[in-house]
N, C-alpha and C positions, 0 to 999 in steps of 0.2 A: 779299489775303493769299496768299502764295505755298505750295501745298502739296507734300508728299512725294509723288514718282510712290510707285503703287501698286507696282511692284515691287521697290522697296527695301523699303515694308513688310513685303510679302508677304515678300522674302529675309528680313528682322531675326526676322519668327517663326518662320519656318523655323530657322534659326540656335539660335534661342533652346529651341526643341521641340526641338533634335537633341543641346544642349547639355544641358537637364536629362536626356534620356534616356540618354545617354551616361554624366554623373556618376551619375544609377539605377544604370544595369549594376555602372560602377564600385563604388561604393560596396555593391551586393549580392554583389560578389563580391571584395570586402575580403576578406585574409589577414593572418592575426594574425602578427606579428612575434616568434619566440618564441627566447629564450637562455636556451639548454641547458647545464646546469650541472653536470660530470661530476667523477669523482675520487676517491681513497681507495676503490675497489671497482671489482672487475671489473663490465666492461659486457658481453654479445653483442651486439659492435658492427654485424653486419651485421643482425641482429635487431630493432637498435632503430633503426640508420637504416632499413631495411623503413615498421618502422610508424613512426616522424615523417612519411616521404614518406607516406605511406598516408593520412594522418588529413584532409588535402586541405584543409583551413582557417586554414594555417599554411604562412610559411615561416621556417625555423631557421636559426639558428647557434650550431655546440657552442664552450664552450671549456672550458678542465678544469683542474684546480689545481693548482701553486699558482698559476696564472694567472688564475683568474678571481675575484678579489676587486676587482681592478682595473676590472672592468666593472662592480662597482656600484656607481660615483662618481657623483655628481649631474652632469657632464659629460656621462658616458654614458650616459645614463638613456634620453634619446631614442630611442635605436639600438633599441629593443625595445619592446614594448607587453607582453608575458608573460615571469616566467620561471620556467620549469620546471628545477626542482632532481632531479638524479639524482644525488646523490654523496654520498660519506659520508667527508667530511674533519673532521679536529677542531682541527686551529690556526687562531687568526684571531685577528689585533690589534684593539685597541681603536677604531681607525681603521677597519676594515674593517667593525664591529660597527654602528657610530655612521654609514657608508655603506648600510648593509642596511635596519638599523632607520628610516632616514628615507625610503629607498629603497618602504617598504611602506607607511611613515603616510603619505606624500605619494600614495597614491593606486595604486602598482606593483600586478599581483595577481599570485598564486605559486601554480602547479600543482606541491605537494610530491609525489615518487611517490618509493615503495617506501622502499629503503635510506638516503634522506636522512634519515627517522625516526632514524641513527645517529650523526646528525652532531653537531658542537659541544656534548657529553658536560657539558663544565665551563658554559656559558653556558644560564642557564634560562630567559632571555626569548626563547630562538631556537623552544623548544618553545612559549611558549605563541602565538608569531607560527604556529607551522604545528599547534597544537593537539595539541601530541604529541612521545612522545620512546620509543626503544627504549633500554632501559640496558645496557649489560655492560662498564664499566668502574670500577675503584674497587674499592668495595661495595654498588655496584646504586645505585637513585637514591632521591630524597629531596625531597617537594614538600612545604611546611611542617613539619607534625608525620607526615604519613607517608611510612613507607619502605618503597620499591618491593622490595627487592631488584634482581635479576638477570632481564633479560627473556627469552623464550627464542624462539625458531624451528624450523621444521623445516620440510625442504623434502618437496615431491611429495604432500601434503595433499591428499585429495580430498575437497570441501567443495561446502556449499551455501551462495551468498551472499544474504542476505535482504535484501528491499527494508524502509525502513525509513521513509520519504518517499516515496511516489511522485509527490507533486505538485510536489516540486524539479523545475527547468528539466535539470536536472542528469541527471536520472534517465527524462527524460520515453520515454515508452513502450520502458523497461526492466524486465522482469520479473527475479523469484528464478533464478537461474542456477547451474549446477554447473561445478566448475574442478578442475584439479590444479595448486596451484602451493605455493610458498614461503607458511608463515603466521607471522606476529610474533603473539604473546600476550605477555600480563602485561607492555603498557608503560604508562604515562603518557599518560590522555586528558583534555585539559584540560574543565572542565566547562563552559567559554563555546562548546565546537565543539558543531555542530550533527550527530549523525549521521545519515547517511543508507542506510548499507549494515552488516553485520553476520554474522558468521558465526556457529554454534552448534556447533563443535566439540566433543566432551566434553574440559575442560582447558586449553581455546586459546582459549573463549568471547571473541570481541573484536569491537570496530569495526574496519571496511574501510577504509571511507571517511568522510568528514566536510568541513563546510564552518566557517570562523570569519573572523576580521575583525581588523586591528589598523591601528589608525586609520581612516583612508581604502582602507585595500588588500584584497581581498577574497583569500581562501584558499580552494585545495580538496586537501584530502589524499587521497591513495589511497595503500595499504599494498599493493596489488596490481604485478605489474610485475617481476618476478623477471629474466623472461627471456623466450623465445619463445611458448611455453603462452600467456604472458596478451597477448603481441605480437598474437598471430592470433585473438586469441577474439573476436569477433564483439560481448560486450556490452565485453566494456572497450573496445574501438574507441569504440564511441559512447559510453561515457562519458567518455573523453577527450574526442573531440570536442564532444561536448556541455558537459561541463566549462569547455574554452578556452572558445566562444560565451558563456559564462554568467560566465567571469570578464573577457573583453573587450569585453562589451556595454557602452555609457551608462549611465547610469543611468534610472530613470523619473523623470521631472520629480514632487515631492510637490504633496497635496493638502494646500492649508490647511487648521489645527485649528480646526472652529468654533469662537464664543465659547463657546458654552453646555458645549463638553466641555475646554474650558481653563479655566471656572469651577469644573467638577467636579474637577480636579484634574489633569487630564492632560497631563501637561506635556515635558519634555526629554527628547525622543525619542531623543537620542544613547546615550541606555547605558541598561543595562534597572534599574531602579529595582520594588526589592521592598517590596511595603507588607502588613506584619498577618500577616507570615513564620514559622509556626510548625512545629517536627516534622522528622526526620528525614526526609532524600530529598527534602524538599522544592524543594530548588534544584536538584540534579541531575534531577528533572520536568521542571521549569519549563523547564532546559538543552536538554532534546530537542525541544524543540515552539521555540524558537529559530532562526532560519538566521541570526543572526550579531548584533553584539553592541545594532544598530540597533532595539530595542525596549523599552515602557517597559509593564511588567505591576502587574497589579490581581492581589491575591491575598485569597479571605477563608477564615479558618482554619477555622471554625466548620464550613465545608460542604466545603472542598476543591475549592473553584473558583475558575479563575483566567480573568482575560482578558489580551489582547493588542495592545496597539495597535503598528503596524507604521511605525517612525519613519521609513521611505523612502517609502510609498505613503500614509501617515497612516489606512490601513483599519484597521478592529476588529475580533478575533476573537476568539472565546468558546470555553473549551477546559475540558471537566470530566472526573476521574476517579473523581467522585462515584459510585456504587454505589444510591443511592437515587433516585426514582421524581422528583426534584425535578429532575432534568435534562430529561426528558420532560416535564412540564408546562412548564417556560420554554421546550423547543424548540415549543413550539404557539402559545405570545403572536406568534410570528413564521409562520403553518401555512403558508407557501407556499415556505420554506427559502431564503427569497434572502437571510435574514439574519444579519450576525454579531453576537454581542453582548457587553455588558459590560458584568456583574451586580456590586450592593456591595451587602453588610448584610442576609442572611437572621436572622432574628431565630432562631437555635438552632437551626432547619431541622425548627420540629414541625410537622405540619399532618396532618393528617387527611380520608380520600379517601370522600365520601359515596357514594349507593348509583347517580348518575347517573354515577359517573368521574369529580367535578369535585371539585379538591383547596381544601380552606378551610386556615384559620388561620394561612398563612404570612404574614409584613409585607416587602414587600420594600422598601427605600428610595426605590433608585434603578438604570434599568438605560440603555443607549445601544443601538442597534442600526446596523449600516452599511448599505444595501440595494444588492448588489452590482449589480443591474438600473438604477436608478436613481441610483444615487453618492450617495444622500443620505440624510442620518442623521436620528435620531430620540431626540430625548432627554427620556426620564421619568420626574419625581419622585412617588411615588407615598405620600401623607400618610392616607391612612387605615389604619385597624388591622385589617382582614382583605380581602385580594386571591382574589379568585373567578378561577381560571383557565378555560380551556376543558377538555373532554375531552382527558382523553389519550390514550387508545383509544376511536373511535368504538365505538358502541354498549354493551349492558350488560357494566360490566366484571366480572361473575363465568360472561362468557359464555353461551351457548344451552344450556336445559336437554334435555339429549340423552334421560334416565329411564333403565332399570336394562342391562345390559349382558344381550342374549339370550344364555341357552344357548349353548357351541357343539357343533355334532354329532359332532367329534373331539377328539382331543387336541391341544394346542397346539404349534404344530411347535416346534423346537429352532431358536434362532437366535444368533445368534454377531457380537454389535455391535463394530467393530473402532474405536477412539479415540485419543486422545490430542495431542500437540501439533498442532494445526492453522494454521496460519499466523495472521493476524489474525482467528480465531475461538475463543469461549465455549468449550472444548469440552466442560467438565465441567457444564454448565449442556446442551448441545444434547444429550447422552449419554444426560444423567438423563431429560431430554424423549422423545427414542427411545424408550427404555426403557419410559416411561409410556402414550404412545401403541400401542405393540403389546402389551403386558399388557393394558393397557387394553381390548380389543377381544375377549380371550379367546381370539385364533388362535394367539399367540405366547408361548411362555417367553424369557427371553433373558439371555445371560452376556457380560458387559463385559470387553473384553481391552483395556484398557492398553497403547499399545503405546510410551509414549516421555511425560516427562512427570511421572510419579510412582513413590515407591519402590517399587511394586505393580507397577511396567512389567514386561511380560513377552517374551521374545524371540520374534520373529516365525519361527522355524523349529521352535517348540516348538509352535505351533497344532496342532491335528487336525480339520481341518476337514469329514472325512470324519463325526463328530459330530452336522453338524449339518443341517437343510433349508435354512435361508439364512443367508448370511453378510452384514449391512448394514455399509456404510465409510463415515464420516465424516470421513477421514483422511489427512494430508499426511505421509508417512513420508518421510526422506532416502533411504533405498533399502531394501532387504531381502537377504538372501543369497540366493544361487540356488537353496539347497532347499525354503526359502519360496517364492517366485515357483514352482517346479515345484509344489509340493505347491497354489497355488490352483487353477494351470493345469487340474494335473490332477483338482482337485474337480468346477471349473466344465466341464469339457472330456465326465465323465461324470452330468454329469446335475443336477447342483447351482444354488442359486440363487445368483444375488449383485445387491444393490440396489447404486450407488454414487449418496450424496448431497453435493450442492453441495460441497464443498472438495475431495470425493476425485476429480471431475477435475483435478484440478494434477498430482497423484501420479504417478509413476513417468514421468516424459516419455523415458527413455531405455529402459523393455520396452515390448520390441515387444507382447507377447502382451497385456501387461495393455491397452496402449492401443488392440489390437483387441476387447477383452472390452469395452472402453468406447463406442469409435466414436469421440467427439470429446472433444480434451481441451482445455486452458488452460494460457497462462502457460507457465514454466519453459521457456524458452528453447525451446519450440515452433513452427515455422513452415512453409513449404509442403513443406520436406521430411518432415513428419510426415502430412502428407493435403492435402486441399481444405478450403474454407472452408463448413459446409452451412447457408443458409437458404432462407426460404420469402419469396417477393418474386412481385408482379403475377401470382398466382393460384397459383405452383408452386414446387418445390423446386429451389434452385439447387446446382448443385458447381461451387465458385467456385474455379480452380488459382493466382488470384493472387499473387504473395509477399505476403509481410507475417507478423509476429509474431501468434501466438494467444494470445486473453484480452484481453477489455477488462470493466468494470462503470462506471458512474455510480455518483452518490450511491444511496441506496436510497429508494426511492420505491413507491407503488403502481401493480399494474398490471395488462391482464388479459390470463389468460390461455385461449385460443383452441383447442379439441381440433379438430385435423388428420384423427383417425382415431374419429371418433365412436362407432364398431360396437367397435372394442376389445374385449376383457374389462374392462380396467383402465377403459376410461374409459364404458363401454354403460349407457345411463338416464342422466346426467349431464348436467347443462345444457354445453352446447358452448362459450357464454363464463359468465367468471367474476372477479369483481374479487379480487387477490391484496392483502393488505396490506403493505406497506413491505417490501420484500426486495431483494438485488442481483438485478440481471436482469444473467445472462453473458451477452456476447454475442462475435462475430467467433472461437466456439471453432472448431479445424480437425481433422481426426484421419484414419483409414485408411475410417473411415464406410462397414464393409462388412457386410454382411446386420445391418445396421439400418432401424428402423423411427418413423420421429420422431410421435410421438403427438400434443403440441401446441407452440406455439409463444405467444412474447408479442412485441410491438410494442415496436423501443427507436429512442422517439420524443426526435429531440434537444431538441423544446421541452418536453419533462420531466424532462430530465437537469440542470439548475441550472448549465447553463454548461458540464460535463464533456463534450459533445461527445454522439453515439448515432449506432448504424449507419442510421439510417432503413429499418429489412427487419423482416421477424419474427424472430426468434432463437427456435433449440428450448429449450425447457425440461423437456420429457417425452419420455423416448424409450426404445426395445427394443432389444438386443442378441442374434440368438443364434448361440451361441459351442461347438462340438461340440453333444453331448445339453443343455448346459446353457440358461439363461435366466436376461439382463441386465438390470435397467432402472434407466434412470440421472435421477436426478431432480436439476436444476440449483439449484433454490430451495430452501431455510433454511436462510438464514443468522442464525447466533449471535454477534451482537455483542461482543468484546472489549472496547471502550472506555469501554462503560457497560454494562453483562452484562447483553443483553435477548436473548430468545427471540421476540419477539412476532410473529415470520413462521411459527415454527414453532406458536403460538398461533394461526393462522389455519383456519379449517374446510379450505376448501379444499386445503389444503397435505397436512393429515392424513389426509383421505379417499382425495385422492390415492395420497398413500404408502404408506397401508395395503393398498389394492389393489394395489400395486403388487408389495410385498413380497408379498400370496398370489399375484400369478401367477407372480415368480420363482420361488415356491418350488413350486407344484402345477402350473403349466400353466393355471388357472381362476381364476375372485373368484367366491365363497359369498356376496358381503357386499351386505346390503339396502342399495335407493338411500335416504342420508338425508334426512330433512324441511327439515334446515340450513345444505344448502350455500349457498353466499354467490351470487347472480346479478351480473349485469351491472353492476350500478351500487350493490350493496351490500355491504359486508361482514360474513362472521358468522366468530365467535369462540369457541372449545372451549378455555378455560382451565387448566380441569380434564383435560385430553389424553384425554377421553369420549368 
């Protein structure tokens, strides 16, 4: 038999390895085809071509009206892979209507930005193709039975944009950002958009941005985009960019529904199907947790829980904004959190919690779980009449009996709790906790200032902080006036204490002073221009000048945490490691980190993070500030759950013990306070319920 010399083979896999690496490159460094749709409104032309060129994943071509209806013929459909809509025309024939609308079920996807919101006034299927409509012609607009009026605007708004998803593609490691630009309020936002961004103006309260679907064509709205401001800003860049990538990616190929949960009833993944729907707001819920019209939902009235199955990827997810203690017991059937689930038919939701933490008398039917580690589900029908769960909080839950509170040998200093709206935290629940926690101990009085929130709010320049020995913050303020910000300066600057706990580093990313009072902060558009990055890695402390954005957390988990500075005041007689229970551990915060002193630190370990990713380093969690005559210390953990209103990090010994030393040495310089019998060790956790 005659064979192939060896160096033709050898040439054909050469050939063939240089071909697929070739089409690799190619194909990774794909440019989205994008027509730019302009008209009916001034543009900053040199502005916006700026950033088109800029966004670097794209290349464009504009045309503008009344000429561009004609590109969107099924003819020319090819010629583009995106279009992004920039214009605010209002005539269109029927013919151009009947080219758009097929243009987007057959598959098109549409980056709507800004002033397009104005467009096609008289046609109401155009808004709910891009999830939205600004009105001002006529007599303001009109979707079934309500009517909008007149929508309004105003430009040079300085505003905070809130994250509202962080786990869209869309948004990925984009924090809450501050902007000045043009705001639309009081339009029309269809309730199938999914939002993802949101501002809290007083008055202008609206959605940013948002994602929806009409047919086959995926949509992302953004209301941002005025002009230059948002041309240059650093997060709208990348959510543009991000945005394209997420509406011109493939799709993910689906997982088949097994039998067992198309038995159960889980079926036509193409549109979300409401079952046992009762009660106002209920559908507008259900709408936010949504990214687009591709899901088919479980709903049970009785408890106010719903699940989710995701008709592109076939995964389930379980989503409750139940209030009672029955979401904690179902998230334990699954203790190792790789699972999602999806619950039918609590029998009333009574059950009763005996003296071990184990909840009786509830019946559950039936529930599924996904297991993200494994891709593989689990489906159980459950026919007996009382279901014994696990503990919900390890150990005894009316917690360690601490006995009667000592004497104290002074008066209790004067303390001054700063609250109110905190980003995705409890705050009125974490407030009343403070509260209890340093009463409780006999060192502390304390007055609740409201600062945003409630009609009790009180203005941040009417403080006197001069009142008081310490001032504790738990709190995310949009900003303050400058006689505020002077008036803490100058508390802290002679002599005064101040605690900042977990949310209130976010706070003020733009003073300079507060963010030295701190040392390191998160989030809100912070990055290397605001400091170095400081952890504790292979025996020492690092000051990391990397770029990158500050703030990251995983899901919440437990973990322990590690004192650095053993001898401390704050942390002296103290076991050195200590198991924390369930909390976010911040990590990658970065700051100006000057005459600080990082006390302890915890491990963010990524095979404890559920997938979310972890720095592999120690991350501080306990640390010293001092800032003039004064004294800082900034405690990273307790956090106060908004989604199911739990405290139970702030229910942990160690958290407490902690902070209450912490609070006497901002405020005296010293800790009076005897080492307790309860704190939690290495591999145990203990519990002060009672905040004792």
């Amino acid at each position: 038999m005659k064979t192939t010399p060896l160096w033709i083979v050898l040439l054909f896999v050469f050939s063939f390895v240089f071909l697929v690496c070739v089409q690799g490159q190619e194909s990774a460094s794909k440019k989205f085809r994008v027509l730019v749709v302009t008209g009916g409104h001034g543009v900053d032309e040199a502005g916006l071509t700026k950033m088109l060129d800029s966004l670097g994943n794209i290349t464009w071509t504009r045309v503008s009206h009344p000429n561009a209806h004609a590109h969107f013929k099924p003819e020319n459909a090819h010629r583009y892979d995106l279009l992004l809509l920039y214009d605010a025309w209002e005539e269109i024939t029927d013919e151009a209507k009947a080219d758009f609308t097929g243009l987007v079920a057959g598959g098109k996807p549409v980056l709507a930005l800004h002033h397009c919101l104005l467009s096609y006034s008289k046609w109401p299927e155009y808004a709910e193709i891009i999830g939205g409509q600004y009105f001002y012609l006529g007599e303001g607009g009109r979707r079934g039975d309500k009517h909008y009026g007149y929508s309004t605007a105003k430009d040079k708004v300085e505003m905070t944009v809130h994250i509202k998803d962080a786990t869209h593609p869309v948004l990925r490691n984009v924090r809450d950002f501050s902007i000045t630009e043009e705001l639309y309020a009081k339009m029309y936002v269809s309730p199938a958009t999914h939002v993802l961004l949101e501002t809290d103006v007083p008055g202008m309260e609206t959605p940013i941005a948002w994602t929806t679907a009409f047919g086959r064509g995926r949509v992302f709205t953004f209301q941002l985009g005025h002009g230059r401001v948002s041309f240059e800003n650093e997060n709208f860049l990348m959510i543009m960019r991000q945005a394209i990538d997420w509406l011109g990616r493939p799709e993910k190929p689906r997982r088949p529904i097994p039998k067992e949960m198309r038995k159960q009833g889980w079926g036509n993944p193409n549109f979300v199907t409401y079952r046992d729907m009762d009660g106002d707001g209920v559908e507008e819920c259900l709408g936010f947790f949504y990214r687009d019209r591709g899901h088919y939902a479980w709903y049970d009235v009785t408890t106010s829980y719903w699940a989710i199955l995701d008709g592109k990827t076939n995964e389930v997810e379980f989503v409750s904004e139940n209030t009672t203690s029955i979401a904690t017991a179902v998230e334990t059937v699954f203790r190792d959190n790789r699972w999602m689930l999806k619950m039918d038919g609590f029998q009333d939701g009574k059950y009763e919690v005996d003296e071990q933490g184990r909840i009786h008398g509830m019946k559950v039917y039936e529930y599924v779980g996904f297991d993200r580690k494994t891709g593989g589900y689990r489906v159980l029908t459950l026919e007996q009449e009382e279901v014994v769960f696990p503990e919900t909080i390890p150990g005894d839950p009316r917690g360690t009996k601490t006995g009667p509170i000592p004497p104290a040998d002074r008066e209790p200093l004067e303390t001054l709790i700063l609250t109110g709206i905190n980003g995705a935290h409890w705050w009125q629940g974490s407030s009343d906790a403070l509260k209890e926690i340093l009463e409780n101990s006999g060192l502390f009085r304390c007055d609740i200032a409201v600062m945003n929130g409630s009609p009790d709010a009180v203005a941040p320049d009417s403080l006197d902080f001069s009142k008081y020995a310490l001032v504790v913050s738990n709190h995310v303020p949009g900003d303050w006036p400058d006689r505020a910000k002077m008036n803490l300066e100058n508390y802290v600057k002679n002599g005064g204490g101040l605690v900042l706990l977990h949310g209130a580093t976010l706070a003020f990313a733009k003073w300079p002073e507060y963010n030295r009072m701190m040392g390191l902060g998160a989030w809100m558009n912070r990055n290397e221009k605001d400091g170095p990055y400081v952890y504790w890695k292979d025996g020492a402390f690092v000051r990391d000048e990397t770029p990158g954005w500050a703030g990251y957390h995983g899901r919440q988990h437990a973990f322990t945490v590690v004192h650095r500075k053993p001898e401390h005041p704050i942390l002296k007689g103290l076991p050195v490691e200590w198991l924390h229970f369930k909390d976010e551990l911040y990590g990658k915060m970065r700051g100006p980190a000057e005459n600080m002193e990082i006390l302890a630190t915890a491990y963010d370990d990524p095979d404890e993070n559920f997938g979310l990713g972890g720095s592999d380093r120690h991350e501080p969690v306990l640390w010293t500030v001092r800032y003039g005559e004064g004294r800082v210390f900034v405690d990273v953990m307790g956090h106060a759950g908004d989604d199911v209103p739990a405290i139970y990090a702030l229910e942990c010994t160690g958290f407490q013990v902690t902070f209450l030393r912490g609070c006497e040495w901002a405020a005296t310089g010293g800790v009076t306070q005897a080492i307790p019998e309860d704190f939690p060790t290495k591999t145990e956790f203990r519990f002060r319920r009672d905040f004792r």
